[in-house]
C-alpha positions as CSV (number, residue, x, y, z in Angstrom):
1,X,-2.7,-45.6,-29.3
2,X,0.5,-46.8,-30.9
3,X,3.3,-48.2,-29.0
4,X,6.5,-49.4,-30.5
5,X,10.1,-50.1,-28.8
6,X,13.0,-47.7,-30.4
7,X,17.1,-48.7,-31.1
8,X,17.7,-46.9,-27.7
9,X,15.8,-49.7,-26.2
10,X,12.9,-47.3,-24.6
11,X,9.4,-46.8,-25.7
12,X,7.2,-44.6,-27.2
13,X,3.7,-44.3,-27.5
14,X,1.3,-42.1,-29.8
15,X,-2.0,-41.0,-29.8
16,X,-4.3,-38.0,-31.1
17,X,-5.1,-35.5,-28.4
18,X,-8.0,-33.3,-28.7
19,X,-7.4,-31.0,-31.7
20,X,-6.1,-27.2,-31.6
21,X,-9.1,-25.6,-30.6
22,X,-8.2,-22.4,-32.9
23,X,-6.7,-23.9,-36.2
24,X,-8.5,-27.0,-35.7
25,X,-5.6,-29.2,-36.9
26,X,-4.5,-32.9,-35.5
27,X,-2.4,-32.9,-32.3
28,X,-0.7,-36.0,-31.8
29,X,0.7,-36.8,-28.3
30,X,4.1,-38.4,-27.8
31,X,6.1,-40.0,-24.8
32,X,8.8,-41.7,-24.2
33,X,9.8,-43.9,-21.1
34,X,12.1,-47.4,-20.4
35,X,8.9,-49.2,-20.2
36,X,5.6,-49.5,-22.5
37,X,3.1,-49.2,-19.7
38,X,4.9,-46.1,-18.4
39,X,5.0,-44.5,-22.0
40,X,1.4,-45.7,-22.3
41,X,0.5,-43.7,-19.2
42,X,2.3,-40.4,-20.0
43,X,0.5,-40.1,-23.4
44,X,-2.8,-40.9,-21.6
45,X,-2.0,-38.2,-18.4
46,X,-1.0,-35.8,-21.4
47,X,-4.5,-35.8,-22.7
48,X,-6.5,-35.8,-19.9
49,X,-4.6,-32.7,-18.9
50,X,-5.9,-31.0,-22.5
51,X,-9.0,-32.2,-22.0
52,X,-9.6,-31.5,-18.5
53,X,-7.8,-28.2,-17.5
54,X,-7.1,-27.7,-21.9
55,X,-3.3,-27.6,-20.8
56,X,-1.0,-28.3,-23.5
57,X,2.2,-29.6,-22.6
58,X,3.8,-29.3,-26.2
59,X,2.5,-25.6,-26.4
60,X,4.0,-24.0,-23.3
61,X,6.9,-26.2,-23.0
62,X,9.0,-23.4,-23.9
63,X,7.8,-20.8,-21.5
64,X,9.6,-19.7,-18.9
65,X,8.1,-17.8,-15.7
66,X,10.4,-14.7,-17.4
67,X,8.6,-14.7,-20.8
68,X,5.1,-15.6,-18.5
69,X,5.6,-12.5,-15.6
70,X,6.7,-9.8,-18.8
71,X,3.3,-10.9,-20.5
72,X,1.2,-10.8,-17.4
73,X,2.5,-7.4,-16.4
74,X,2.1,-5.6,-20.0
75,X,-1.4,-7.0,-20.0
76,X,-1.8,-5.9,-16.2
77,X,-0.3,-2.6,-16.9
78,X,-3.7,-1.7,-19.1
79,X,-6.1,-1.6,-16.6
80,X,-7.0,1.7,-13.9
81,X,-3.2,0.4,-12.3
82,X,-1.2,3.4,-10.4
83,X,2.6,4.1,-11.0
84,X,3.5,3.1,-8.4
85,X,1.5,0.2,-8.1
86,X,3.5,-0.5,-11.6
87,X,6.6,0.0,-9.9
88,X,5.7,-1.9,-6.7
89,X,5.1,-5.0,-8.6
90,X,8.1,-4.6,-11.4
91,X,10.3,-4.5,-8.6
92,X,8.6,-7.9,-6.9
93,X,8.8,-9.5,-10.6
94,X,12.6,-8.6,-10.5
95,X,13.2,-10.3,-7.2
96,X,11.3,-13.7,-8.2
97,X,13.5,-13.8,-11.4
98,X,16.9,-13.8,-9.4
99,X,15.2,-17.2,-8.2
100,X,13.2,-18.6,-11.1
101,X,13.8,-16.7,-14.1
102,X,14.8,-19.7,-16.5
103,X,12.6,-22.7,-15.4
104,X,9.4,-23.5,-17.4
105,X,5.9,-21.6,-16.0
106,X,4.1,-25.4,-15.6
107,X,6.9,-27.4,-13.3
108,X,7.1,-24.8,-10.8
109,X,5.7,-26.0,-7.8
110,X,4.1,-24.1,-3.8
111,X,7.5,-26.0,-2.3
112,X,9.7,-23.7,-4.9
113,X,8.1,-20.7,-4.2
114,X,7.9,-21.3,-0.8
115,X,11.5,-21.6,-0.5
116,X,12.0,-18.0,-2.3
117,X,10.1,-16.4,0.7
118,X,12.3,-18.9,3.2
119,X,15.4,-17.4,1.8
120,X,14.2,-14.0,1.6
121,X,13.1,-14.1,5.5
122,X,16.6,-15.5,6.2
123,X,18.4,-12.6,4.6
124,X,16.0,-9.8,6.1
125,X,13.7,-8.6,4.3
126,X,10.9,-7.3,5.7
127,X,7.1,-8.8,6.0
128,X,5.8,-6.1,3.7
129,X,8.2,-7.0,1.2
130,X,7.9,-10.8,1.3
131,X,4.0,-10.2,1.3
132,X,4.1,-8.0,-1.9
133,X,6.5,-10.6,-3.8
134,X,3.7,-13.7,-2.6
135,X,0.9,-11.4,-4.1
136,X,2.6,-10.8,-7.5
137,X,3.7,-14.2,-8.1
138,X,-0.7,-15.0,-7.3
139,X,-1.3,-12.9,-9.8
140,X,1.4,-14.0,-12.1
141,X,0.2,-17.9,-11.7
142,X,-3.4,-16.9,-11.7
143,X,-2.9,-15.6,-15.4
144,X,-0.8,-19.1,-16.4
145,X,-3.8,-20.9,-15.1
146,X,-6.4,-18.8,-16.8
147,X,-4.5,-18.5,-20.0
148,X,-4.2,-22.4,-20.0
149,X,-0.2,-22.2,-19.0
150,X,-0.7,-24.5,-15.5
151,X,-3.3,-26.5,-14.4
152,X,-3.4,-25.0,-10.9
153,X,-1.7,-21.6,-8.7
154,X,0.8,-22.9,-6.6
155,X,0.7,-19.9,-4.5
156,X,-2.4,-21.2,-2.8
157,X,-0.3,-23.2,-0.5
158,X,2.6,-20.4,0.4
159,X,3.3,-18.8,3.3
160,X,5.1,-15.4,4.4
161,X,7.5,-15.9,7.0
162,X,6.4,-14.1,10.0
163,X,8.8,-11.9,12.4
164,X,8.5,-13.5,16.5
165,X,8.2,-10.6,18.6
166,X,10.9,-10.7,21.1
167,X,9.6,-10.1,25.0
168,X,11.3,-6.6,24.5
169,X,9.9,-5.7,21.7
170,X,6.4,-6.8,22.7
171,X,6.7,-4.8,26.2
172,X,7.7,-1.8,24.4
173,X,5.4,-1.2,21.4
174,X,1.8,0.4,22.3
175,X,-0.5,1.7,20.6
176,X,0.7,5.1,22.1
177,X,3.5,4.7,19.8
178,X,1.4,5.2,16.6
179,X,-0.5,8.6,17.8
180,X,1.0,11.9,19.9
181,X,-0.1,12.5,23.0
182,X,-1.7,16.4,23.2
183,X,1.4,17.8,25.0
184,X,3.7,15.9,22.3
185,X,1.8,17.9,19.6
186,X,1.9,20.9,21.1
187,X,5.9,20.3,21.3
188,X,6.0,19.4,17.6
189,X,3.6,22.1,16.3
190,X,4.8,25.1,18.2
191,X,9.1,23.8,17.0
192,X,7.5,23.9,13.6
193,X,6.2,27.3,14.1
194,X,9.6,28.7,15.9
195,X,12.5,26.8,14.0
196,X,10.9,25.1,11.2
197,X,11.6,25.9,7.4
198,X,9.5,27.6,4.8
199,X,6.1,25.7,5.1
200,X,6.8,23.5,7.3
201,X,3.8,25.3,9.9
202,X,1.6,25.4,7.5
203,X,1.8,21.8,6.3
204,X,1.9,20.1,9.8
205,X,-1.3,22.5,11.1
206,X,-3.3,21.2,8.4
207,X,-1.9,17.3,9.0
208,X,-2.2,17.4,12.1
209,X,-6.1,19.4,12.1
210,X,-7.6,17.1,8.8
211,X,-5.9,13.9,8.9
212,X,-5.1,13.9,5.2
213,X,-2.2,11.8,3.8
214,X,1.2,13.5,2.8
215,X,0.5,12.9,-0.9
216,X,-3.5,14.2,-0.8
217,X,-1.7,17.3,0.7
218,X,0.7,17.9,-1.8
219,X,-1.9,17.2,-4.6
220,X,-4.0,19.7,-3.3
221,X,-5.0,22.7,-5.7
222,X,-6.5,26.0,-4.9
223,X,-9.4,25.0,-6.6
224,X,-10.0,22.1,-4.2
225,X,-9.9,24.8,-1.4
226,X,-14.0,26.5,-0.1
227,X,-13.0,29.1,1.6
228,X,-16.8,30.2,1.7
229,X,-17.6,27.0,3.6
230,X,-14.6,26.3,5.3
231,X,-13.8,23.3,3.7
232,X,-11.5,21.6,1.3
233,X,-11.9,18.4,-1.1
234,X,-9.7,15.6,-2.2
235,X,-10.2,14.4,-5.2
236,X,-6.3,13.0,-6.2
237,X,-2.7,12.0,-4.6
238,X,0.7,12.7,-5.9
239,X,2.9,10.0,-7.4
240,X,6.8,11.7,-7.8
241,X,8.9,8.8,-9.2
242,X,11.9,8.9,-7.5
243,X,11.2,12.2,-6.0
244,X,11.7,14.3,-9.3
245,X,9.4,17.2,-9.0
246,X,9.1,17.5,-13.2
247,X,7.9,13.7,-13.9
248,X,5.3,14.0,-10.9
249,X,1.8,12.5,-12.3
250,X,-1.5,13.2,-10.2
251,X,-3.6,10.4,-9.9
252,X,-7.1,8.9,-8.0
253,X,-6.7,8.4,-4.2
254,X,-5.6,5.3,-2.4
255,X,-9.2,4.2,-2.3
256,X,-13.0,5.2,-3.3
257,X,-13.7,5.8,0.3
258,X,-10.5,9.0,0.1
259,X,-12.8,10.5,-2.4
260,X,-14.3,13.0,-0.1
261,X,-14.9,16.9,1.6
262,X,-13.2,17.8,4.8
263,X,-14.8,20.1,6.9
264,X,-11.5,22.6,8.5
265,X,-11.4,24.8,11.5
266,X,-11.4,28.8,11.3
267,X,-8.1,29.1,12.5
268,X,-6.4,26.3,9.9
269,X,-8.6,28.5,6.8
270,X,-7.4,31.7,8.3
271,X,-3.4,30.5,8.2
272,X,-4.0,29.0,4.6
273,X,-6.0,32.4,3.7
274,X,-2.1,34.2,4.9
275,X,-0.5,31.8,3.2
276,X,-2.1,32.3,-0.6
277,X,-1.2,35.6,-0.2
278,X,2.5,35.3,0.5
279,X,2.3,32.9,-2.4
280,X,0.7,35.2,-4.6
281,X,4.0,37.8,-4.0
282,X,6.1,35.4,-4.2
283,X,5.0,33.6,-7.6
284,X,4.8,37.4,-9.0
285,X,8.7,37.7,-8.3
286,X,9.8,34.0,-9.3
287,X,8.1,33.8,-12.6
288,X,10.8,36.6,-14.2
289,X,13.4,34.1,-12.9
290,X,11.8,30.7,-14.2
291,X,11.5,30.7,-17.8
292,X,9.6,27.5,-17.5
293,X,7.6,28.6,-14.3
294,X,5.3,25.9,-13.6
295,X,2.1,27.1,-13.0
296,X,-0.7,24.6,-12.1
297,X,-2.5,26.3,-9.1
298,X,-0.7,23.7,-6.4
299,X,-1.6,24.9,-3.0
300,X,2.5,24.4,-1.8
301,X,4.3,24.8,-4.9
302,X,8.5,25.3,-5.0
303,X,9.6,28.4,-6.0
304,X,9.4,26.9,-9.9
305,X,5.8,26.2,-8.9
306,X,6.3,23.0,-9.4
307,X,4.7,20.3,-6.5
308,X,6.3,19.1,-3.4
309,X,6.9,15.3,-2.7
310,X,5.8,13.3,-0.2
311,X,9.2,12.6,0.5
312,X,10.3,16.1,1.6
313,X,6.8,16.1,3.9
314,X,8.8,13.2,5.0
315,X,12.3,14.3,5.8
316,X,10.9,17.5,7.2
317,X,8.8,15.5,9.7
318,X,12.1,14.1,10.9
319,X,13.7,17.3,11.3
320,X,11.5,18.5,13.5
321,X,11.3,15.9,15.5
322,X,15.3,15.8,16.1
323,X,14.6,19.0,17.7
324,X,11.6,18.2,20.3
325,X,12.5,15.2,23.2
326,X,9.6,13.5,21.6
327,X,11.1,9.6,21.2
328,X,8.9,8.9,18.5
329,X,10.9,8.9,15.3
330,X,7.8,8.9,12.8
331,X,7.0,10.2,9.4
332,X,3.7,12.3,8.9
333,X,1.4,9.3,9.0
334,X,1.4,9.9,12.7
335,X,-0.9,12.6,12.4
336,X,-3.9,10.9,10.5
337,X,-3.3,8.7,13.9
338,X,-2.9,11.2,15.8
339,X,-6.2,13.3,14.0
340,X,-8.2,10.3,15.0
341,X,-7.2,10.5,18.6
342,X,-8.4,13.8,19.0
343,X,-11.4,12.9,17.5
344,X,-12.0,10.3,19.4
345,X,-11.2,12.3,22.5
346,X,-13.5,14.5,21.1
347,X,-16.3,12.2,21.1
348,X,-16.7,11.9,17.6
349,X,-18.4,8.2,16.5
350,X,-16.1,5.5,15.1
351,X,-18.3,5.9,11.1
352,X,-17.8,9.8,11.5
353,X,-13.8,9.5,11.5
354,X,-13.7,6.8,8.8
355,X,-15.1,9.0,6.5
356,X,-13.4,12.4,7.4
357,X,-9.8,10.1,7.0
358,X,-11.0,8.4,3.9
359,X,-11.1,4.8,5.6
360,X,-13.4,2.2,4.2
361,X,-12.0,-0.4,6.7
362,X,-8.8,0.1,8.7
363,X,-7.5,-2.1,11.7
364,X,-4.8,0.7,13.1
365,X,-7.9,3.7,12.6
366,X,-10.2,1.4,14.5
367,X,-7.0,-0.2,16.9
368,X,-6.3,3.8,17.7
369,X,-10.2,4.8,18.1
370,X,-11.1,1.8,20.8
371,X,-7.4,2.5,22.6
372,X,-8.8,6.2,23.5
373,X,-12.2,5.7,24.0
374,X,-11.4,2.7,26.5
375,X,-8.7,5.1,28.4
376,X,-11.3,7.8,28.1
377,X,-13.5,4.8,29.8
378,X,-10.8,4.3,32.5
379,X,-10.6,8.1,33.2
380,X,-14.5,8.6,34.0
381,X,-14.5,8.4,37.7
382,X,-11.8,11.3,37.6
383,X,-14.0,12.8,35.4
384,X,-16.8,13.1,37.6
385,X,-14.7,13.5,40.7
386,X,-13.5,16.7,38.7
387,X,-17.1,17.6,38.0
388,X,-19.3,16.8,40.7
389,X,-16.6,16.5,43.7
390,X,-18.8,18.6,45.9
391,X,-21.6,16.7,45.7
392,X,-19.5,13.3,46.1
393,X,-19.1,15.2,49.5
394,X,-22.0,15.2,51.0
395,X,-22.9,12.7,53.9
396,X,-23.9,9.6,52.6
397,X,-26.3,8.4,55.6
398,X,-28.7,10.3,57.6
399,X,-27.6,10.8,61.3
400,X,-30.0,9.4,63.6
């Protein structure tokens, strides 16, 4: 190493590195400091960085966690990734840059990122979001580290901000609040049937009576649909960036487990049976008034055959709802919930459910399932009281 004291008064120090691994050529390591021994040291903790972790500071000096998070995302972007999985984690990348857009991809440190999610907490955001912005910038640093940016993931040491409870809030959330209650369904089903809009009967029956999700319903093709043996099959979900019917793309469901056949009651086949009928008349008339008529066999098509979004399965859920006394202001997740209660009430086991709602592991499915069989528990002395109340009559000691 050579070490020599400048005009300026401070020194610098050279040495040769370990040499470029891919052209092969000399890399010569040089820093500066007030001192020699401190100059000496930087130049020393500069190679043992290349060699150990093959970080070089020279190389990525000039990349910024911008130019890094743009680079991870194209390369990202190649692999069996949904839209909106895409879009999920653009949007996180686009909050992490109003914070850290400019500094370099090495010197960012856990206490910076940490104090992202701090000020993200303090101006409301929600867990979910904080959570999905934490998991993008892991994936972003665990790239650096791979691709020999950083020597380490700073995320390792982060935490989301989580929301305290308050006693209120606590005493009024249940479980009850994620399922309704058989009278509540009833209420929904039959305002649906009475005052809902076109579809909206046929599209809560078969929520509420198959658990799929809103998506896997309004992916659902007549070819996915065995009349023969009463069943239907999902096989895809609907992405609809925002919510425009012609840029819809159909893609795999949420998970391998969603890959599956749902057996469906007589009277759900029967009212889909009517309904593909009424369809059939009514794409007959509509295709001499759209041109471009899209016709891909969607089970619930618009009247320009083009698919429904999960969206409008949501704002229609809401409608109803405004019309019933039911307090519960949901969207139509509350009927895979509520699917599993009636399951569950029907003594159907725990595995069986899983796989008829397309659940390889779910805390809120199992949550739900152990709620009602426990009440279900608490409501067996009634039960038999109901059943066997004459016998519970009888005298209970012999008369002497």
């Amino acid at each position: 190493m050579k070490c020599d004291k400048l005009d300026s008064g401070v020194w610098e120090c050279v040495a040769d590195g370990p040499r470029d691994p891919i052209t092969n050529k000399r890399n010569q390591i040089r820093r500066r400091s007030k001192t020699k021994s401190a100059a000496k040291k930087k130049v020393e903790e500069e190679i043992s960085k290349i060699e150990t972790y093959g970080v070089n500071g020279k190389r990525v000096k000039s990349l910024t966690f911008d130019d890094v998070a743009w680079e991870w995302l194209g390369v990202y972007s190649l692999g069996k990734i949904k839209a909106s999985t895409i879009r999920s984690r653009t949007s996180s990348i686009k909050v992490l840059l109003r914070y850290i857009a400019g500094a370099r991809i090495e010197k960012i440190d856990s206490r910076a990122l940490q104090n992202i999610l701090t000020d993200m907490d303090l101006k409301g955001n929600s867990v979910s979001t904080m959570e999905n912005v934490k998991v993008t910038a892991g994936l972003i640093f665990k790239y650096a580290f791979q691709h020999k940016m950083r020597i380490d993931n700073p995320i390792s040491y982060v935490v989301v901000p989580k929301k305290v409870l308050t006693v209120e809030e606590i005493e009024n959330t249940t479980i009850e609040e994620k399922y309704f209650e058989r009278s509540e369904l009833e209420e929904f089903l039959e305002t649906a049937t009475t005052n809902g809009l076109y579809l909206d009967k046929e599209w809560f029956f078969l929520l509420a009576f198959t658990g799929i999700r809103a998506g896997e319903m309004c992916a659902l093709k007549w070819t996915d649909v065995f009349f023969d043996r009463k069943a239907i099959r999902i096989t895809k979900t609907i992405d609809m960036p925002n919510h425009n019917m012609r840029k819809y793309e159909l893609t795999p469901p949420k998970t391998k487990a969603s890959i599956r056949e749902i057996e469906v009651d007589d009277e759900t086949m029967d009212m889909l049976k009517h309904h593909k009928i009424i369809q059939a008349k009514i794409k007959l008339s509509q295709r001499q008034r759209h041109a471009d008529y899209h016709d891909q066999n969607f089970v619930f098509n618009r009247t320009n055959g083009y698919p429904y979004s999960p969206r409008m399965v949501y704002d229609r859920t809401l409608r109803i709802i405004k019309k019933t006394s039911i307090t519960k202001l949901e969207g139509p997740h509350i009927f895979r919930h509520t699917h599993i209660t009636m399951l569950a009430e029907s003594g159907v086991d725990l595995k069986t459910i899983m796989d008829r709602v397309g659940h390889e592991d779910s805390k809120t499915t199992t949550e739900v399932y152990m709620h009602v069989t426990e009440k279900m528990k608490k409501d067996a002395p009634e039960r038999l009281k109901v059943h066997y109340g004459n016998i519970l009559k009888l005298p209970k000691q012999i008369q002497m």
